[in-house]
N, CA, C and O atoms as a GROMACS GRO file, in nm:
protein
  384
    1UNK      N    1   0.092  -0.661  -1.796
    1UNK     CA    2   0.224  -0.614  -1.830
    1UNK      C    3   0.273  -0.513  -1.727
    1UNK      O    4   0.389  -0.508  -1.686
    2UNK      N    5   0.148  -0.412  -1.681
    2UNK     CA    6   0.239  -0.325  -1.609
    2UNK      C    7   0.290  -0.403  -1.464
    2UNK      O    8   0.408  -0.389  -1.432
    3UNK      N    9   0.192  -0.494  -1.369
    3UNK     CA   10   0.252  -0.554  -1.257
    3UNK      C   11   0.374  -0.669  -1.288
    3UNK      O   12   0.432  -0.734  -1.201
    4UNK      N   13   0.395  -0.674  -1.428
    4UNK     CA   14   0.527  -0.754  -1.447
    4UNK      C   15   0.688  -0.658  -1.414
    4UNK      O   16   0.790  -0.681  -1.348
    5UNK      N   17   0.634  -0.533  -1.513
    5UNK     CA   18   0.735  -0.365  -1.508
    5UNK      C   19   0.746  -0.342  -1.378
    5UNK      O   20   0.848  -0.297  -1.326
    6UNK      N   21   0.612  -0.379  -1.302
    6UNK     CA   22   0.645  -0.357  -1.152
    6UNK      C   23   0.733  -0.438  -1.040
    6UNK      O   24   0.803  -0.407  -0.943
    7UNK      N   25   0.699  -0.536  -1.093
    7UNK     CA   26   0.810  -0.665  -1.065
    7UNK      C   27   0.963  -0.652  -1.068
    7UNK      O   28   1.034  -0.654  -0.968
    8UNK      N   29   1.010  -0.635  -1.211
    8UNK     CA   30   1.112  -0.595  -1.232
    8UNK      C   31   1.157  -0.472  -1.144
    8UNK      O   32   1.222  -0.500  -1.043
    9UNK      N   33   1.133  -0.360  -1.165
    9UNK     CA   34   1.177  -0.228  -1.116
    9UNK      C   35   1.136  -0.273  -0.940
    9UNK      O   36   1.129  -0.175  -0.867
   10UNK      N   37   1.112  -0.398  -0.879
   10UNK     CA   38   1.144  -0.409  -0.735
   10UNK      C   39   1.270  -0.486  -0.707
   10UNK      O   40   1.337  -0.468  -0.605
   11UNK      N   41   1.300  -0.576  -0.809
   11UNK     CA   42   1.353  -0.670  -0.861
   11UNK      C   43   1.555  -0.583  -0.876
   11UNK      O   44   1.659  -0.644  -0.850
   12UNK      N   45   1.546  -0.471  -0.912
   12UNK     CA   46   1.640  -0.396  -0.952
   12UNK      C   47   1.648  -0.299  -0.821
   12UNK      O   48   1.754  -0.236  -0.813
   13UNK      N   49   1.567  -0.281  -0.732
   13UNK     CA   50   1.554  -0.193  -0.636
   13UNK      C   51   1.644  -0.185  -0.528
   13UNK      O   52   1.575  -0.227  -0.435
   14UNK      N   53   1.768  -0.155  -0.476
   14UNK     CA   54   1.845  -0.183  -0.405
   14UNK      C   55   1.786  -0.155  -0.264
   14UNK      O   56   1.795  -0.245  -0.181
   15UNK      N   57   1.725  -0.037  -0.231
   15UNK     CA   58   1.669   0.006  -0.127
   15UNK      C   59   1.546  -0.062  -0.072
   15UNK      O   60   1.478  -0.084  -0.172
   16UNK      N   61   1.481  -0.107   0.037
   16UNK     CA   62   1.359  -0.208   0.053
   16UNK      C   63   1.225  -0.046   0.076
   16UNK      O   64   1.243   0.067   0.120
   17UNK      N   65   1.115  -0.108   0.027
   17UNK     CA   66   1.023   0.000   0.026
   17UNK      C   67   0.995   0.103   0.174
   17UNK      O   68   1.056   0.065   0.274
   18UNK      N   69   0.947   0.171   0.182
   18UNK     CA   70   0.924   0.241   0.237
   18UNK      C   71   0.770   0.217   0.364
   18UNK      O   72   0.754   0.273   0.472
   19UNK      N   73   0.694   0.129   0.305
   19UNK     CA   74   0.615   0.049   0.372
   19UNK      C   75   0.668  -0.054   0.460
   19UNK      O   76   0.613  -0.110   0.556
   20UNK      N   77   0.781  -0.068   0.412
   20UNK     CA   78   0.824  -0.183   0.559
   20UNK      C   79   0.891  -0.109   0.690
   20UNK      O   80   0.929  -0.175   0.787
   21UNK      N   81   0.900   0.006   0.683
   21UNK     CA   82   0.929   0.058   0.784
   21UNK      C   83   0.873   0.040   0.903
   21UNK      O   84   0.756   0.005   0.918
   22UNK      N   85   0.954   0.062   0.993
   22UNK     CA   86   0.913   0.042   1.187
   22UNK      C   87   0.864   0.152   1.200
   22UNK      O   88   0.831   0.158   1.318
   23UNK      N   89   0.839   0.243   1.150
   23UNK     CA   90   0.748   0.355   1.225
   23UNK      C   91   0.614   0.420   1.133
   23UNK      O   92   0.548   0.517   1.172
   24UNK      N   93   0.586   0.328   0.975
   24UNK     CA   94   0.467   0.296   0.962
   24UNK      C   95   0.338   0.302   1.054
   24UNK      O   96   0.245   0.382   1.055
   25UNK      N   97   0.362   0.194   1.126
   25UNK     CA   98   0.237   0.174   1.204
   25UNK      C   99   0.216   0.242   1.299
   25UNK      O  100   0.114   0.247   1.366
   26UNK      N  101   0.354   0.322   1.315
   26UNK     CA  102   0.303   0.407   1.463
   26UNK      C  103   0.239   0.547   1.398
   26UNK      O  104   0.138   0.587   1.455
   27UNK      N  105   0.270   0.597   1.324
   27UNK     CA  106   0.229   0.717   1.228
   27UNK      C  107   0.100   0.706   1.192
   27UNK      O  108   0.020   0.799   1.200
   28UNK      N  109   0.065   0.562   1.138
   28UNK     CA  110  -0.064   0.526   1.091
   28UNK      C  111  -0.158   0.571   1.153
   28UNK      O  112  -0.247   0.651   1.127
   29UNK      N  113  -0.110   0.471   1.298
   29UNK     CA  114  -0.213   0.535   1.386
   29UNK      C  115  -0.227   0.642   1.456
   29UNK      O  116  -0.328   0.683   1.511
   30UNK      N  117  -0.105   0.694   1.452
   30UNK     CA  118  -0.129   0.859   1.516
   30UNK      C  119  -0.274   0.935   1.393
   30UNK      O  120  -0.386   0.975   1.426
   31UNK      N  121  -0.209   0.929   1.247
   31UNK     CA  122  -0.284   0.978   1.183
   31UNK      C  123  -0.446   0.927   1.193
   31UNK      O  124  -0.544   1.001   1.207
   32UNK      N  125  -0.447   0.822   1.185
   32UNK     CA  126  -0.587   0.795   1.248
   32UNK      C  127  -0.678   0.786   1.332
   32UNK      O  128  -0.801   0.777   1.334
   33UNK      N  129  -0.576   0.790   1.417
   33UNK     CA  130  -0.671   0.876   1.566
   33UNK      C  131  -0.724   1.005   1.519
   33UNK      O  132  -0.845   1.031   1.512
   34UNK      N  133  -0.609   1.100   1.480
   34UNK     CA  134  -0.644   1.222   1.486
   34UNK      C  135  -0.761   1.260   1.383
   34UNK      O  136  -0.837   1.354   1.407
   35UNK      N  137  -0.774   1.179   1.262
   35UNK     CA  138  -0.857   1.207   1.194
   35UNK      C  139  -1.001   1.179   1.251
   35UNK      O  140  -1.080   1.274   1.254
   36UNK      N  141  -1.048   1.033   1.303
   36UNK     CA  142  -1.146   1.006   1.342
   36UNK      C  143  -1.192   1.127   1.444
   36UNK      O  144  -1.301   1.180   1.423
   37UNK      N  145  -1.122   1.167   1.541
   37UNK     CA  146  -1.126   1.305   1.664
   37UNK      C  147  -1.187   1.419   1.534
   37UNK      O  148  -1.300   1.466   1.517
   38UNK      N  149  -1.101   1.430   1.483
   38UNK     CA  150  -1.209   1.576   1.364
   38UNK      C  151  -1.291   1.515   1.322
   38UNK      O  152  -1.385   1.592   1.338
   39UNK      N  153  -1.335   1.416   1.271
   39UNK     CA  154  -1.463   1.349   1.228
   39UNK      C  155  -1.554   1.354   1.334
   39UNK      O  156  -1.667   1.402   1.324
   40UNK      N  157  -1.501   1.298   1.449
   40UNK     CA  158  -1.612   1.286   1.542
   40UNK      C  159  -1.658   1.450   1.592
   40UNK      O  160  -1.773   1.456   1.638
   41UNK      N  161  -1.585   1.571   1.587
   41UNK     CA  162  -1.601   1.666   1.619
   41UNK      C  163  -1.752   1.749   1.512
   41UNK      O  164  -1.853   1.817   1.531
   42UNK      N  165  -1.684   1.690   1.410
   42UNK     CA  166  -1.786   1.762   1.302
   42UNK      C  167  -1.904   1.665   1.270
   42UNK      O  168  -1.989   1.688   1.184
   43UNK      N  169  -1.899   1.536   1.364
   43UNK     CA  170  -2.034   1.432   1.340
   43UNK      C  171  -2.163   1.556   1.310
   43UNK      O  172  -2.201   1.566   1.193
   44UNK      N  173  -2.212   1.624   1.390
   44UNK     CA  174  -2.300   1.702   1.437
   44UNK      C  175  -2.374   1.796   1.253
   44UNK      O  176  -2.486   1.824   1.209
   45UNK      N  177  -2.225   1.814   1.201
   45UNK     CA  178  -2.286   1.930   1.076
   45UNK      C  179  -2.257   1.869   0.970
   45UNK      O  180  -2.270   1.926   0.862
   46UNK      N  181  -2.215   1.748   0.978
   46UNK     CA  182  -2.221   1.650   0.807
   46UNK      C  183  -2.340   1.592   0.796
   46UNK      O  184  -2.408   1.556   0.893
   47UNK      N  185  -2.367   1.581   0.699
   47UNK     CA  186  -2.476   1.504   0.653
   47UNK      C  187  -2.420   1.344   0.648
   47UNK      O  188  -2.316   1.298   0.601
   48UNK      N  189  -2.561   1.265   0.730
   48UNK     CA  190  -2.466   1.107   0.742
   48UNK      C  191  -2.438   1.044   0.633
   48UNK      O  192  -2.375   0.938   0.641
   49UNK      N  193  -2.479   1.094   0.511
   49UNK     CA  194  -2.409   0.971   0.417
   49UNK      C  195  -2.251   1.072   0.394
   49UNK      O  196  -2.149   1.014   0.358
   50UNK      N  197  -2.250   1.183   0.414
   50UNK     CA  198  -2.119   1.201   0.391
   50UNK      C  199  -2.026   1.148   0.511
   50UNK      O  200  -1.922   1.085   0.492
   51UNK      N  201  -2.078   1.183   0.637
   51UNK     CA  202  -2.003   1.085   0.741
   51UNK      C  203  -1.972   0.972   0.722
   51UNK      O  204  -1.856   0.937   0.744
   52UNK      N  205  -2.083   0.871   0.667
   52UNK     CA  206  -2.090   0.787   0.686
   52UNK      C  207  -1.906   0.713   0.541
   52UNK      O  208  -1.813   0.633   0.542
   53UNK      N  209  -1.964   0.810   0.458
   53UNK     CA  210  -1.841   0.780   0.319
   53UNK      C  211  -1.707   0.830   0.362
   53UNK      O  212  -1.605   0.816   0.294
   54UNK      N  213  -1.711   0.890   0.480
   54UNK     CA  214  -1.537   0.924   0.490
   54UNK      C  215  -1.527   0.796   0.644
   54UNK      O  216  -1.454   0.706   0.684
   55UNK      N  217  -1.568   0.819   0.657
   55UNK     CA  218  -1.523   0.657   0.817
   55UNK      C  219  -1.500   0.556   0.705
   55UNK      O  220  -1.387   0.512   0.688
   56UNK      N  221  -1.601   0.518   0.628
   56UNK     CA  222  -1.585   0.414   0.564
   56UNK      C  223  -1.467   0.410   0.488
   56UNK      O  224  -1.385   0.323   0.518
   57UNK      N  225  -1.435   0.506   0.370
   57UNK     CA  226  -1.278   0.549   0.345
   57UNK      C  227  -1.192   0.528   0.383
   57UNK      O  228  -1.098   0.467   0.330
   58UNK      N  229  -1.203   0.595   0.537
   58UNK     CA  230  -1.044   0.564   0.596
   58UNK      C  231  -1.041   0.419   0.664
   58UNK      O  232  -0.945   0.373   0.727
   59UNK      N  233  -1.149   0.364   0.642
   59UNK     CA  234  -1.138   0.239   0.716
   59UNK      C  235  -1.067   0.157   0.593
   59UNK      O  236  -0.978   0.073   0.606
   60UNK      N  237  -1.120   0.195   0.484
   60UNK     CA  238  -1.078   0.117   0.307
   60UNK      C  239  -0.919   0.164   0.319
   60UNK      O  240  -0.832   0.077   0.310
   61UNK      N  241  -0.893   0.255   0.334
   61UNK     CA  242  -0.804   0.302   0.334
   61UNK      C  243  -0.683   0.239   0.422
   61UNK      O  244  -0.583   0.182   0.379
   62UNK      N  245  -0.712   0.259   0.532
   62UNK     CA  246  -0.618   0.177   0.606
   62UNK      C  247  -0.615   0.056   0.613
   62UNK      O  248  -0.513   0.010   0.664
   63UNK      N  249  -0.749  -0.067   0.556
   63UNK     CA  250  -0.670  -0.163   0.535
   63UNK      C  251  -0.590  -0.226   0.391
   63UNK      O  252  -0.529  -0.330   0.370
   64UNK      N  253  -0.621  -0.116   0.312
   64UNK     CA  254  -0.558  -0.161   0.149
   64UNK      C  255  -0.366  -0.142   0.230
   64UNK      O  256  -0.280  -0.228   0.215
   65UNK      N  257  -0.347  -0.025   0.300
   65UNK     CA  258  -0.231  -0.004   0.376
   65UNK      C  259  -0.154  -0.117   0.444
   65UNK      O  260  -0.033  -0.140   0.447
   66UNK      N  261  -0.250  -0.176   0.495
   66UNK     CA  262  -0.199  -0.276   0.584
   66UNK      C  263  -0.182  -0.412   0.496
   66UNK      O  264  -0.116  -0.506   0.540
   67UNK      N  265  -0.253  -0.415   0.356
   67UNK     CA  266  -0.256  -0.552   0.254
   67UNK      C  267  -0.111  -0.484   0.188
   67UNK      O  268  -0.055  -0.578   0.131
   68UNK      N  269  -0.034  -0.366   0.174
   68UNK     CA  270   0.088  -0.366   0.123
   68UNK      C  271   0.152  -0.341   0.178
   68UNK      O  272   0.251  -0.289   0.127
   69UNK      N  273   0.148  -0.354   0.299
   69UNK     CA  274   0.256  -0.355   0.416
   69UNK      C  275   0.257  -0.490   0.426
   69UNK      O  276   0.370  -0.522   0.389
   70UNK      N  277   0.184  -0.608   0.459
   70UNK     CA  278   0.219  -0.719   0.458
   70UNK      C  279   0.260  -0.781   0.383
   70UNK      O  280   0.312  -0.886   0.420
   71UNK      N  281   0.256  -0.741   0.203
   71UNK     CA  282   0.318  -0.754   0.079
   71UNK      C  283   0.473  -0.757   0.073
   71UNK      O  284   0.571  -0.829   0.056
   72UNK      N  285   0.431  -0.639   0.096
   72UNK     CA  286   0.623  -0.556   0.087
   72UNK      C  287   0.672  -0.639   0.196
   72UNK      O  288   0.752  -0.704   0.129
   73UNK      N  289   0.686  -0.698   0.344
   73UNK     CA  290   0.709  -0.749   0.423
   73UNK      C  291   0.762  -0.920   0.368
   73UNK      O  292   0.864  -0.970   0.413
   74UNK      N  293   0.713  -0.958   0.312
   74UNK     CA  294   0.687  -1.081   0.239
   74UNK      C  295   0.819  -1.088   0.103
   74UNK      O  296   0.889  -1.185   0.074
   75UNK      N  297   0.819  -0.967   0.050
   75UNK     CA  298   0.924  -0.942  -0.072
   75UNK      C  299   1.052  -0.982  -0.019
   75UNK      O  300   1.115  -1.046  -0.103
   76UNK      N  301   1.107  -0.968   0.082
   76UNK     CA  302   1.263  -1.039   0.075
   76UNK      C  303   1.264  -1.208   0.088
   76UNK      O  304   1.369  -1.271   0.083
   77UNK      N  305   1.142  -1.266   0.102
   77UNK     CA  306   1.138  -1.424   0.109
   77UNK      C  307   1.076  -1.456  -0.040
   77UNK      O  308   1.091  -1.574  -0.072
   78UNK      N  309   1.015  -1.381  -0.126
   78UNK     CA  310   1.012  -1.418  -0.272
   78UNK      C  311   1.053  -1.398  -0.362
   78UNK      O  312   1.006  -1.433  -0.471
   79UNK      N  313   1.186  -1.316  -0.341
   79UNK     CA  314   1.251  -1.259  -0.451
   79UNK      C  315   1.347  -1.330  -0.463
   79UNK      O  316   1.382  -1.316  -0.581
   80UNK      N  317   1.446  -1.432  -0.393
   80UNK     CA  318   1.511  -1.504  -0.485
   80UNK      C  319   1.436  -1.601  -0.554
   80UNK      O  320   1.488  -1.642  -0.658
   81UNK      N  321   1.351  -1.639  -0.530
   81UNK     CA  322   1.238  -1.734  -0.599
   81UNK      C  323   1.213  -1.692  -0.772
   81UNK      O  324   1.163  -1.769  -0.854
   82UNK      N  325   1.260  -1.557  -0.798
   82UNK     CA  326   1.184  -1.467  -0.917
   82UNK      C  327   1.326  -1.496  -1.008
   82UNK      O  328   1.435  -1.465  -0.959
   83UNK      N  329   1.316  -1.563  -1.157
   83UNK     CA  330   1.433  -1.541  -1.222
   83UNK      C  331   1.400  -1.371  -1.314
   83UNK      O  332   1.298  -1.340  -1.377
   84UNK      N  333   1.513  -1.294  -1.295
   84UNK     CA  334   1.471  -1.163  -1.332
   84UNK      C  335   1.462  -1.148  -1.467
   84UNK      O  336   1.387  -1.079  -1.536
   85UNK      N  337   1.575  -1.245  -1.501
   85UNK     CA  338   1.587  -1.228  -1.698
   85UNK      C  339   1.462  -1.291  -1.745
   85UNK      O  340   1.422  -1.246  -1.852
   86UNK      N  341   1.389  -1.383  -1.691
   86UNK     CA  342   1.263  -1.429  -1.761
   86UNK      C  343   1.149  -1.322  -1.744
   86UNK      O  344   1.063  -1.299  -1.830
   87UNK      N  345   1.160  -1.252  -1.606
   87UNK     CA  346   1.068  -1.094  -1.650
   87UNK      C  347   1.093  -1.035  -1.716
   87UNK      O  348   1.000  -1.005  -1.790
   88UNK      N  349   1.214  -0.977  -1.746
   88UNK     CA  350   1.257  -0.884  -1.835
   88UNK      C  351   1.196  -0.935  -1.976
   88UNK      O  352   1.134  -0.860  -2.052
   89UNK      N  353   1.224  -1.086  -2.001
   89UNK     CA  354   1.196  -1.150  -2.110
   89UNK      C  355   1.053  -1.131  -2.189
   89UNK      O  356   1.021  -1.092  -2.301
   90UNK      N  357   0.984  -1.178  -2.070
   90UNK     CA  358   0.836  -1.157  -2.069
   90UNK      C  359   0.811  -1.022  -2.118
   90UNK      O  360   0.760  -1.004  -2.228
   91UNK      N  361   0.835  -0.948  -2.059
   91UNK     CA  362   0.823  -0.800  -2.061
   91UNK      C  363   0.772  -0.746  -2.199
   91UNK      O  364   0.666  -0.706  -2.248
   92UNK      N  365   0.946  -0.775  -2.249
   92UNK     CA  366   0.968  -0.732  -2.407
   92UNK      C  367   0.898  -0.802  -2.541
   92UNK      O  368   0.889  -0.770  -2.660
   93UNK      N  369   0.837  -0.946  -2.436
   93UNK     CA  370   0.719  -1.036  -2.560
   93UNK      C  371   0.610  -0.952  -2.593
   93UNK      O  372   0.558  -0.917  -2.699
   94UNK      N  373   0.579  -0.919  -2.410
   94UNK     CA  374   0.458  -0.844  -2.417
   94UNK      C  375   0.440  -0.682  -2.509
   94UNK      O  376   0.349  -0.643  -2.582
   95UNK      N  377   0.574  -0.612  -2.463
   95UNK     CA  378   0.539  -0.462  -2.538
   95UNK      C  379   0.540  -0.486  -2.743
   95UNK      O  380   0.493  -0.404  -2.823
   96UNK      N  381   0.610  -0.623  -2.781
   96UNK     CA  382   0.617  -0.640  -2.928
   96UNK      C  383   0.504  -0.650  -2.999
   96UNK      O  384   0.509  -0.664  -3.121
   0.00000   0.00000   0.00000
């Protein structure tokens, strides 16, 4: 029910998300350079499984980023496809 609510309220959204932006990816990676550089700085006084759980993180991290950036990218070729009143419809079966 809730990724249906979510549907809708994109569905009603006049503005396109904020993930499809052109300067996403350049930010991304600024931010991730810079993080890995302090990571690699402090390799020396972490303990490796904690090293080892934040690389891995931002690696999780940046690609769950990149699976809703290619999402959101995708939304203006499936949304006339979506009849909205049958979500809405759905919706209100579901909360009864």
């Amino acid at each position: 029910m809730q990724y249906l609510k979510q549907i809708r309220g994109n569905l009603e959204a006049e503005k396109p998300s904020v993930l499809t932006s052109r300067w996403l990816p350049v930010a991304g990676w600024f931010v991730g350079v810079a993080f890995f550089l302090v990571l690699f700085q402090f390799q020396d006084r972490l303990p490796n499984l904690l090293y080892t759980f934040l690389a891995t993180s931002a690696g999780v991290v940046a690609g769950v980023l990149a699976l809703w950036r290619v999402c959101a990218s995708k939304w203006p070729y499936i949304r006339p496809h979506i009849d909205p009143s049958s979500v809405a419809q759905r919706v209100r079966e579901l909360e009864s």
